[in-house]
C-alpha positions as CSV (number, residue, x, y, z in Angstrom):
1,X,273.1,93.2,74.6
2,X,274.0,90.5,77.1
3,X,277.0,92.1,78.0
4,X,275.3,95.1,78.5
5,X,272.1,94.3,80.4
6,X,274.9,91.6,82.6
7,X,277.0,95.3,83.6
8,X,273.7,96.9,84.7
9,X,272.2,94.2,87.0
10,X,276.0,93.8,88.5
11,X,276.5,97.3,88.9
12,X,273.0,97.3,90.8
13,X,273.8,94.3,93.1
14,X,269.8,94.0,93.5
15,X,267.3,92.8,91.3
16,X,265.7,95.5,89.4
17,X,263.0,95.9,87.1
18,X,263.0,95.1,83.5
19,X,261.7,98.9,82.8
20,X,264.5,100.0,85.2
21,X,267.2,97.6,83.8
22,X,266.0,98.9,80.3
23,X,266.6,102.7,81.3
24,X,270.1,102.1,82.7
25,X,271.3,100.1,79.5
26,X,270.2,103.3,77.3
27,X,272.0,105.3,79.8
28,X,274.9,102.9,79.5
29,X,275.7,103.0,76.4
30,X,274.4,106.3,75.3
31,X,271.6,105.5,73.0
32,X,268.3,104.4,73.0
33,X,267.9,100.9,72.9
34,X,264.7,98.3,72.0
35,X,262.7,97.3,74.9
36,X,262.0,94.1,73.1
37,X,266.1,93.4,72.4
38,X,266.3,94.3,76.6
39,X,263.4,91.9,77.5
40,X,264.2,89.3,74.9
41,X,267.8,89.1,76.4
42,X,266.3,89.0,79.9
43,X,263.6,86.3,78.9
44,X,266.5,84.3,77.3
45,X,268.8,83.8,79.6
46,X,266.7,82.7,82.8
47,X,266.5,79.1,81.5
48,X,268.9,76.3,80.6
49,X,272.1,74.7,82.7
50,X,273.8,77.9,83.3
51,X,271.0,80.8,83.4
52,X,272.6,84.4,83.2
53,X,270.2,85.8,84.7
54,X,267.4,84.7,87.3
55,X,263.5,85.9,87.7
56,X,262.7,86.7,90.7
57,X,259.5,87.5,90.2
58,X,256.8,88.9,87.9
59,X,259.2,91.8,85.6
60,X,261.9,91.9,88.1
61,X,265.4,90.3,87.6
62,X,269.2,89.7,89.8
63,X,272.0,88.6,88.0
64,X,272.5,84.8,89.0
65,X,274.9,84.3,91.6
66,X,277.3,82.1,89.4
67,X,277.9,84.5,86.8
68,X,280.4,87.1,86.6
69,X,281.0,89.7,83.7
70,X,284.1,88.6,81.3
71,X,286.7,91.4,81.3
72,X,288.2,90.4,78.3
């Protein structure tokens, strides 16, 4: 889920909404995924030494400018 909601914000390049990030990660990967796996992944990595991801305010997130997606 990380790796998916990580390709969606850097494909963006602007912080989107969670509703919006949601929608594209269905699109994604074909399938309709949990809002609460979406959010939870969001939610999750905002916080800690290296965030993923970073709030930038109420429901809208940007990918943090210190992460890039592994290609591996």
């Amino acid at each position: 889920m990380l790796e998916t909601v990580t390709l969606v914000l850097e494909r963006a390049g602007e912080p989107m909404r969670a509703r919006e990030i949601h929608a594209a990660a269905c699109e994604l990967v074909g399938e309709q995924l949990l809002w609460k796996s979406v959010k939870a992944a969001l939610s999750a990595d905002v916080a800690g030494e290296n965030p993923r991801f970073q709030r930038v305010r109420y429901g809208v997130y940007q990918l943090a400018r210190n992460v890039r997606r592994s290609t591996s």
